[in-house]
C-alpha positions as CSV (number, residue, x, y, z in Angstrom):
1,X,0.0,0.0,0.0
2,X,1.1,3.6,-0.7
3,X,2.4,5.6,2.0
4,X,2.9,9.1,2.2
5,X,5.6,10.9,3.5
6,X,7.5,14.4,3.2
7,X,10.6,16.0,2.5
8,X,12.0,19.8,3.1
9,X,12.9,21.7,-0.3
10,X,14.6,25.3,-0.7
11,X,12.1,26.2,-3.3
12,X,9.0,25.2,-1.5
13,X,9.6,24.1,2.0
14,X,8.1,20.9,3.5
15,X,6.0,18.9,1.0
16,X,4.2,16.0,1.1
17,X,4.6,13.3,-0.9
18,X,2.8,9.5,-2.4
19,X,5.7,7.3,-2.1
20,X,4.8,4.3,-4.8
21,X,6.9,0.7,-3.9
22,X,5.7,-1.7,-6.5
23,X,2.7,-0.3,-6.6
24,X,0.5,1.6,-8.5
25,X,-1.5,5.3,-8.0
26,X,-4.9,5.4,-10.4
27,X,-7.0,7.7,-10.0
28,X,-10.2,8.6,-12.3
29,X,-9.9,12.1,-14.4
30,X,-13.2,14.1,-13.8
31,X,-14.2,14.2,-17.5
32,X,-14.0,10.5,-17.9
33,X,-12.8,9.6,-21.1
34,X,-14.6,13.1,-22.4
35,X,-11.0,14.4,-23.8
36,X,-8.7,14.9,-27.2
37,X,-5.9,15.7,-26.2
38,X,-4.2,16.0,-22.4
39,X,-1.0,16.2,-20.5
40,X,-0.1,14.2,-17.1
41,X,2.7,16.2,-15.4
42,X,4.8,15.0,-12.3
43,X,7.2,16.0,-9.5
44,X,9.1,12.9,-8.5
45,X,12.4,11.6,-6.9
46,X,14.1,8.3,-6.5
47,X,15.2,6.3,-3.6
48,X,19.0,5.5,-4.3
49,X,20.1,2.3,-3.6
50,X,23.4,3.6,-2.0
51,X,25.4,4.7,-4.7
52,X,24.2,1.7,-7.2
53,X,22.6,1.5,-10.0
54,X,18.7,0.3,-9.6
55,X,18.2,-2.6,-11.9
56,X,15.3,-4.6,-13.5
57,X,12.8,-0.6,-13.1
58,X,9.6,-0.4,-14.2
59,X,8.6,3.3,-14.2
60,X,5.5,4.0,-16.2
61,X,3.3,7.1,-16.8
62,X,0.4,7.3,-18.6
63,X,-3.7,6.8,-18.8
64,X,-5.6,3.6,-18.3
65,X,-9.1,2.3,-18.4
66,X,-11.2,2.0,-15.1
67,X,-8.8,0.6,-12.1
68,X,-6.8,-2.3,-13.7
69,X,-3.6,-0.3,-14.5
70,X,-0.7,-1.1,-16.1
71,X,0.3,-3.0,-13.0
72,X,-2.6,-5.5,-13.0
73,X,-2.2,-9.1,-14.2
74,X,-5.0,-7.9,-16.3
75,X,-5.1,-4.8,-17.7
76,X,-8.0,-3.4,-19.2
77,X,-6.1,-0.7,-21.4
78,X,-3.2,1.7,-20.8
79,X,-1.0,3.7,-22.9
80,X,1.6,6.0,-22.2
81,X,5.0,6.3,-21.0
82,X,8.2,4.4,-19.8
83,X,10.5,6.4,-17.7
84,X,13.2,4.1,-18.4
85,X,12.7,2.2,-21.6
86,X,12.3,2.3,-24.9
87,X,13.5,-0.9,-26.7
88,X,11.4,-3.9,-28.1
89,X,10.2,-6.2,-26.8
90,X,9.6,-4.4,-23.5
91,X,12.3,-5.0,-21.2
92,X,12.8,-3.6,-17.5
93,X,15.5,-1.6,-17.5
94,X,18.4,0.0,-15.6
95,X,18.4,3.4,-14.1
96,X,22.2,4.4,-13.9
97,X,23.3,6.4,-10.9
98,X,25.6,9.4,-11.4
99,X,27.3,11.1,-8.1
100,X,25.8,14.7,-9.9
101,X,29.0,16.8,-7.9
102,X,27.4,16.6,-4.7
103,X,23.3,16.2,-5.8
104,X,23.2,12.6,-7.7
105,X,20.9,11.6,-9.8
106,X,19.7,8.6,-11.9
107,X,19.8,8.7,-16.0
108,X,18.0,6.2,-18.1
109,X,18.0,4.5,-21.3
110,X,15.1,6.3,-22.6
111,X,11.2,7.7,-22.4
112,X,9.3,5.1,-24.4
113,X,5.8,4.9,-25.8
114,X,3.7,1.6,-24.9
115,X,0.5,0.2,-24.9
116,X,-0.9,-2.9,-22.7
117,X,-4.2,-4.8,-23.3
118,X,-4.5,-8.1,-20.6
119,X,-1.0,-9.4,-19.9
120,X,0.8,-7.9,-23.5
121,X,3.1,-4.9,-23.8
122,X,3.5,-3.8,-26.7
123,X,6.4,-1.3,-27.7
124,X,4.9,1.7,-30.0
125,X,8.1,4.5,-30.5
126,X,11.4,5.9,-28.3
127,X,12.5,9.3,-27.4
128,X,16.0,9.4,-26.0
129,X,17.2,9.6,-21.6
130,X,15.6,10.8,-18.6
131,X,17.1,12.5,-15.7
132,X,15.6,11.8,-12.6
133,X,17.1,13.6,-8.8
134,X,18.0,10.8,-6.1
135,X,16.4,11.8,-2.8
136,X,19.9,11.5,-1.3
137,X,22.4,14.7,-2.4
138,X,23.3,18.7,-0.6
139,X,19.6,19.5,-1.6
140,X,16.3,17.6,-2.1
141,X,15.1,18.4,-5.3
142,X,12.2,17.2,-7.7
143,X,12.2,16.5,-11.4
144,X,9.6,17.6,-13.8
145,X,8.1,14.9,-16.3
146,X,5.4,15.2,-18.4
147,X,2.9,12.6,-20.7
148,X,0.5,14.7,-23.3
149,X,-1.6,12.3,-25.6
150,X,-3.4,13.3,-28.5
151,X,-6.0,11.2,-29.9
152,X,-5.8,9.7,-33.2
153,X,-7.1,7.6,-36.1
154,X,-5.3,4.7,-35.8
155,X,-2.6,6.5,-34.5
156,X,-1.9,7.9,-30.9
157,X,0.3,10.7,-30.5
158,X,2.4,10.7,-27.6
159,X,4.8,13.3,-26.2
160,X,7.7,12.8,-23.3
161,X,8.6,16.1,-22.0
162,X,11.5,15.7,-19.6
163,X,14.7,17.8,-17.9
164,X,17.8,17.8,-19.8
165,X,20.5,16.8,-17.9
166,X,22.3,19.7,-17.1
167,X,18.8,21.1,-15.4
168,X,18.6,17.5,-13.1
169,X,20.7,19.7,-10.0
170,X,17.9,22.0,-9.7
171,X,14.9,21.5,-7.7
172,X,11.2,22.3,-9.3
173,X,8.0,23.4,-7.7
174,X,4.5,22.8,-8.1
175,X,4.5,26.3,-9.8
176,X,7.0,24.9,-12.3
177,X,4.7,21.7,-12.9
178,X,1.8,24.1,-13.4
179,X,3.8,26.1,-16.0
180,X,4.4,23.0,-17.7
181,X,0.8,22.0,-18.3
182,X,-0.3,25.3,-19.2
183,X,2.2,25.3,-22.6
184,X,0.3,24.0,-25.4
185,X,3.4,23.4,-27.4
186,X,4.7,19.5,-27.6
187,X,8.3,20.8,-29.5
188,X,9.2,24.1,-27.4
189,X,8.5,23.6,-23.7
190,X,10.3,25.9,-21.4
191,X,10.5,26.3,-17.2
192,X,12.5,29.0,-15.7
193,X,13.1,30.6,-19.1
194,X,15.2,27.3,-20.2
195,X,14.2,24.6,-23.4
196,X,13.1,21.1,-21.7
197,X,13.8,18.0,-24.1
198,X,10.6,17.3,-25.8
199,X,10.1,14.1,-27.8
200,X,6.4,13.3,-30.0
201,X,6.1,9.8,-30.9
202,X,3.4,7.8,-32.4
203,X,2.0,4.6,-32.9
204,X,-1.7,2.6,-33.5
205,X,-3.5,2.2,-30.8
206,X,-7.4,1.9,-29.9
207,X,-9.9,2.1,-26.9
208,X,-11.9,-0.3,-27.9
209,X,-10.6,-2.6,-24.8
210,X,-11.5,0.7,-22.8
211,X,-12.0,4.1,-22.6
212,X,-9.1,5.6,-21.3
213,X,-10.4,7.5,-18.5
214,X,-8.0,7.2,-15.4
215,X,-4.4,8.5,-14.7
216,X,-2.1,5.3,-14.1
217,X,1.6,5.7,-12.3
218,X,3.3,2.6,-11.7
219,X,6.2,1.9,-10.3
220,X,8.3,-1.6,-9.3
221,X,11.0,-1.2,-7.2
222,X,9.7,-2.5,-3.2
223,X,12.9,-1.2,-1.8
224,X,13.8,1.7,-3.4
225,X,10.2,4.0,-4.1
226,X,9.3,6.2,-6.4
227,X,8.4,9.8,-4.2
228,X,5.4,11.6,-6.3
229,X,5.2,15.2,-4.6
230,X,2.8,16.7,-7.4
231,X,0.3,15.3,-10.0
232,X,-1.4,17.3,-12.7
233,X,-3.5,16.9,-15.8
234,X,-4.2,19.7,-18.1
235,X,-7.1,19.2,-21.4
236,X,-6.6,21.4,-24.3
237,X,-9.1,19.5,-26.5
């Protein structure tokens, strides 16, 4: 079960956060599946496993159908993002720990697209490495991340917006995450006046298994959680 806890930041002082050890967070959007096009954006830190790197992640962002995620044995329907792969056929992957000069962090392979219907992931298109803050380091800090999803016939459109890596030893606020939503633009994203990497990929994919009406984060490391300090969801269409 989920538990929450909280940190102290320079930015925004003590925060409270849902602190995901393989588990899952879903949690119905309030116009259903009434929607064309939407972005999921995130606060979050990692757990460090020392100064190792954290093998076999699962890290995944997205929307799903009803409450059988992307963590269920059966899923009803999900698509979205991985925060650490994007390779076929869909591996778990290894987020790589780098000492940062004092505020580590964790880089991974890459943001991929992916779709699950029952027990079958299926790869859909790759974007290139995330950065993501360790909880450990001289300050706390929080990385932004964000999912937008644009409906399609038969292709989905889906966009990773993620901190480059020279921006992973700042820490971001909830204002930050806010500004993030509110920027219609899926190629030119910007936070404190600087460019975050921004990646559209596409690939078929249909409801008919479900509406997708539900925000799904899923994360599957017991020992070493994934902190979630801010969730929002903006629709332009």
């Amino acid at each position: 079960m989920a538990t929450i806890s909280q940190r102290v930041f320079v930015v925004d002082a003590t925060k409270k956060c849902i602190r995901l050890a393989n588990e899952e967070w879903i949690r119905p959007l309030g116009i259903g599946s009434g929607w064309n096009r939407l972005r999921i954006g995130v606060l979050v830190a990692i757990n460090p496993d020392g100064t190792n790197n954290l093998n076999g992640c699962e890290g995944m962002i997205g929307l799903c159908s009803g409450t059988n995620g992307f963590g269920s044995a059966s899923t009803t329907n999900w698509l979205g993002l991985s925060l650490a792969s994007q390779n076929t056929p869909y591996p778990q992957e290894t987020f790589t720990y780098n000492a940062g000069s004092g505020n580590p962090y964790f880089s991974s392979p890459g943001t991929g697209t992916y779709k699950k219907v029952g027990s079958t992931v299926t790869y859909l298109a790759g974007s290139a490495a995330g950065y993501y803050p360790t909880t450990g380091g001289a300050i706390q800090r929080r990385a932004l991340f964000g999912v937008d999803i644009a409906r399609g016939n038969p292709n989905y459109a889906t966009a990773s917006i993620r901190l480059l890596v020279g921006q992973v030893v700042a820490d971001f606020s909830t204002v930050d995450l806010v500004d993030m939503l509110e920027q219609s633009s899926v190629s030119s994203v910007t936070v404190r006046g600087n460019g975050l990497a921004c990646t559209t990929m596409t690939g078929a994919f249909t409801e008919a298994a479900g509406p997708l009406n539900a925000v799904s984060i899923y994360w599957n490391k017991a020992l070493y959680p994934l902190e979630v300090y801010s969730i929002g969801v903006y629709r332009y269409a």
